[in-house]
N, C-alpha and C positions, 0 to 999 in steps of 0.2 A: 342276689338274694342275701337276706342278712345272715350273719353267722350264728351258730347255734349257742344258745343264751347258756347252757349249764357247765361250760369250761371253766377250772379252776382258776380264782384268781390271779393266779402265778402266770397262767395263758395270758390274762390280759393285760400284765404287768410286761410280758416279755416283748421284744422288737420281733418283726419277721424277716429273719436273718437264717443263712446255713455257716459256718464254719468256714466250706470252701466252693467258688466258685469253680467248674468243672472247664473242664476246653473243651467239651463238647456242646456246653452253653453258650460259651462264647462264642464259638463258632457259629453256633444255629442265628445266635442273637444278634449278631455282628457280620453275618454272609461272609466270613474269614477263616480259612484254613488256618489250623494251627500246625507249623511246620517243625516244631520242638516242641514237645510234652516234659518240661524241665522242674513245674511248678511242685508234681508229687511226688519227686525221685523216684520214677519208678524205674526197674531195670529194664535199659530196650535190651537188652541180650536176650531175656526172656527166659523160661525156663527149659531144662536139659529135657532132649529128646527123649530119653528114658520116660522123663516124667510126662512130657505131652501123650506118648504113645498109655502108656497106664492111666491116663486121665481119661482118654478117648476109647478103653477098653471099658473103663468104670463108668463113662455117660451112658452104655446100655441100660444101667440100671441104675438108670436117673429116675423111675416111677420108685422105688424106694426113696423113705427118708432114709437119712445117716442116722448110724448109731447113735442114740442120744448120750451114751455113755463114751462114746468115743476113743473107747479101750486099746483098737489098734494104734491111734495116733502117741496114745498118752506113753504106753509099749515101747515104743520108738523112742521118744522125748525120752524117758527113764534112761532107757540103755545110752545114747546119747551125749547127756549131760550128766547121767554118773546120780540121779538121785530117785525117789521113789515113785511109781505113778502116781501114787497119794498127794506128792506133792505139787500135781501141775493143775490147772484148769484149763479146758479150749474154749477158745471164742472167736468170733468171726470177726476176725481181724484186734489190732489191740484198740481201735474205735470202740468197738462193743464192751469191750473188757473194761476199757473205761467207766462207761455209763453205769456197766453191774458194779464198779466197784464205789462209786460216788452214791448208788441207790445202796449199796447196803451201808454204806457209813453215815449221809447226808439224810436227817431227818428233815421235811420242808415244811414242817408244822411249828420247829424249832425259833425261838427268836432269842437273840443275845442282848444284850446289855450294850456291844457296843453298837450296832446296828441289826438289821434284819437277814435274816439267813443266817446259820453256822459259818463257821470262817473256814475258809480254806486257801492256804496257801500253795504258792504257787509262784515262780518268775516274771516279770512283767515280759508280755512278746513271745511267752514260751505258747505250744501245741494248741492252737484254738478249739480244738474237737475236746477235748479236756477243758477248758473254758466253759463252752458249750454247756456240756455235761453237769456243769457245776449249777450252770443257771438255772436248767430247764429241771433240776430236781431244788431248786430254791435254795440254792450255796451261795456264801458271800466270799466273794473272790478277792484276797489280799495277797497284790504283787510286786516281787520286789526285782530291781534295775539290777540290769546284769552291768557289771565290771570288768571294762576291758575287754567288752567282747566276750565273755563267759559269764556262767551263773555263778553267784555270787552264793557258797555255801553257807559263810559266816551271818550275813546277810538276811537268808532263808530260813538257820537257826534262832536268829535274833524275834524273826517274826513269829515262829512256833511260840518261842518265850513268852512273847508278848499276847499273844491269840491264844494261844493252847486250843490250835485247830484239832480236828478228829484225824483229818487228811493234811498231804505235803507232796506236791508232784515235783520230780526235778527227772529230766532226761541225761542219759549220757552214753554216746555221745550228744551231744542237746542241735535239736534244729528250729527256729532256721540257723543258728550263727555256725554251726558245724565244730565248735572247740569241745571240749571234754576237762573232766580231771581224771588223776591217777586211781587208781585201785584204793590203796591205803584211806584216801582224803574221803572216797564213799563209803566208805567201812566205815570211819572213824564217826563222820555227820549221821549216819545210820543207826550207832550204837549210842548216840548221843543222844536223839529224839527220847521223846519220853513213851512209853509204853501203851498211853493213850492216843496218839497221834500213830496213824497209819501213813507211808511212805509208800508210792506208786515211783518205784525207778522205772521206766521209761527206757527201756534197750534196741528200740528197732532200729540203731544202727550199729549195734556193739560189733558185726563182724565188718564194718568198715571202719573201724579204730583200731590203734595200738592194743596190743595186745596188753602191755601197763593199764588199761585205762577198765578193762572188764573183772570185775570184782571175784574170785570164784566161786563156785556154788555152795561148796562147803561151806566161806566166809557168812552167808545172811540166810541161809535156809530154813535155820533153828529160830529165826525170830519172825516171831508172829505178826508183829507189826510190818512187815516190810513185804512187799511186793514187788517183784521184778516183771515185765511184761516182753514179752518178746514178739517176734513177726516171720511168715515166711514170706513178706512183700516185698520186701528190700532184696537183700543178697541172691536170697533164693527165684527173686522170678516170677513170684506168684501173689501179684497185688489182687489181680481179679479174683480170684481163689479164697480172698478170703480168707484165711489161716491166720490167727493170735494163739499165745498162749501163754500164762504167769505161772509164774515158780514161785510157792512161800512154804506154809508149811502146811501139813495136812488139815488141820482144824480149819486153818485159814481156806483153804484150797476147797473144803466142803462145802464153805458157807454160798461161794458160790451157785449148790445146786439150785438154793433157792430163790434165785433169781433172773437165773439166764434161760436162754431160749436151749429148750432141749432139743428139738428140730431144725435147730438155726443152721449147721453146720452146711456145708457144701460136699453132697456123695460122691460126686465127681472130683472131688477135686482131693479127697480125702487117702485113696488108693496110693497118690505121688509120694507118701510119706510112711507107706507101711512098715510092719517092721522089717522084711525083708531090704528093705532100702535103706542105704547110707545116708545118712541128714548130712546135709555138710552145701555150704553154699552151692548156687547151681552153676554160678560162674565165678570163678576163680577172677576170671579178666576186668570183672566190675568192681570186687572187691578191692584188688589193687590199687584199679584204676580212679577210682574213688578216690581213695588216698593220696591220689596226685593229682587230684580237681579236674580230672577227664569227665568225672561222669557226679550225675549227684550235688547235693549240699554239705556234707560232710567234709571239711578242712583239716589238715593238719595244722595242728600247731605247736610249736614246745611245748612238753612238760614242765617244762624250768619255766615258761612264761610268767607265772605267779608262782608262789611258793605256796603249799601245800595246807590243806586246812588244816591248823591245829585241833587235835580233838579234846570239845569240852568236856569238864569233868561231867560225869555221867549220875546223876542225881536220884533217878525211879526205876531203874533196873538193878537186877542181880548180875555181875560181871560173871559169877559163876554158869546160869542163862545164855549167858549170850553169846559164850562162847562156845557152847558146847557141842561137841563133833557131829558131824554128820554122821547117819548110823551106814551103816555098810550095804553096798546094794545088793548082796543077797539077804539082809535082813528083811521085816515087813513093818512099816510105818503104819 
């Protein structure tokens, strides 16, 4: 049958492509067992019994949807990570968190001067599902070559220079290559961007890196422009589960509301992280293990490997802005 004639041109312009091929495709498609599921890191330790046993109490009332506000999760997150629940957004998984954040920044009615689509930068190689995202809301994807095996920060600022995109994704630690940079060097590219350009840092594997390498919350919470996205897929055990969630700042964190799926959440799956529960990796042994290329894409590699991004002078922000404290967690954002 033919396809339906009123899909928006962007439809017709796009390939029919997914991001990632699944092992459960392959297998179907290819009559082959897949004997290692390596491709999506996900943790085979799985998650902690605690949490199975609370998942499988909370599927009785699986004919409920989840809180659309997601109050006990965000509860947790606050106490946690030390900042306000004002400041978090959930979403299912940081896949989806993506896509809300591309549709709220990427107009696709937009055309530039240097080509078609808003410009959005990004690493050449880096996160296809972010890729993805960019297309299917009609972004024009400008990438730049990683250096040595890492993203290339200096690189990445060159290109904002040059585009003065809306958006700039950079992961750290970054996959596939698994290298990172230090704390200080994403501060500094952070505070450097211009105020018009929104940064998606990308952390779903910040607890399998150096501890050097994770920025702290205090450092970028105050700045509106920046996004940090986080996972409980990785460390914690619970890729199918579904759980993302961004720290920036409250303004930022609302705009959200208007665009995500309020139902989206997973009910069952939602209980493993209440606030009665310790957040903290689920398995300690994958974290490590990670680190020493037992499990996962995630690499160690010097810090000293390159030498640290110097940060440019800062042109469209108030230095006074940008640095300013995190308020105290019994205050109210």
């Amino acid at each position: 049958m033919p396809a339906f004639q009123r899909f928006t041109p962007l439809v017709s312009a796009l390939p029919s492509t997914v991001p990632f091929v699944g092992p459960e495709a392959i297998e179907r498609n290819r009559h082959l067992t897949v004997r290692a599921r390596i491709g999506a890191n996900e943790n085979g330790f799985g998650p902690a019994p605690s949490v199975i046993a609370a998942m499988s109490v909370a599927g009785a009332e699986s004919w409920k949807y989840a809180d659309p506000e997601n109050f006990d999760l965000k509860q947790a997150l606050a106490a946690h990570l030390g900042c306000q629940p004002a400041n978090l957004a959930i979403g299912e998984g940081i896949d989806s968190l993506l896509g809300q954040i591309v549709r709220l920044v990427i107009d696709p009615a937009a055309h530039t001067g240097a080509g078609t689509g808003m410009p959005v930068v990004t690493s050449l190689g880096a996160y296809p599902t972010f890729n993805f995202h960019v297309a299917g809301y009609g972004g024009r994807l400008v990438t730049v070559p990683y250096v040595d095996d890492r993203e290339d920060l200096n690189g990445l600022l060159d290109a904002v220079k040059r585009e003065n995109p809306p958006l700039v994704y950079f992961a750290n630690p970054d996959n596939p290559m698994g290298s990172w940079w230090d704390a200080d060097s994403i501060i500094a590219f952070a505070k450097a961007l211009p105020e018009t350009t929104l940064m998606v840092l990308d952390e779903a594997y910040c607890e399998t890196g150096p501890a050097g390498a994770m920025p702290s919350i205090a450092s970028l919470i105050d700045l509106p422009n920046i996004i940090r996205t986080r996972t409980f897929s990785k460390a914690y055990g619970l890729a199918g589960a579904r759980i993302g969630y961004a720290i920036t700042t409250p303004d930022t964190a609302q705009a959200f509301d208007k665009v995500r799926n309020h139902f989206g959440m997973n009910r069952a799956a939602l209980p493993a992280r209440s606030p009665r529960s310790r957040i903290r990796p689920i398995s300690k042994r994958w974290s490590a293990a990670s680190r020493h290329r037992a499990s996962g894409s995630v690499r160690s590699r010097p810090r000293t490997a390159l030498p640290p991004c110097p940060r440019p002078p800062i042109s469209s922000r108030s230095t006074a802005a940008a640095t300013a404290p995190l308020p105290s967690r019994s205050s109210t954002v």
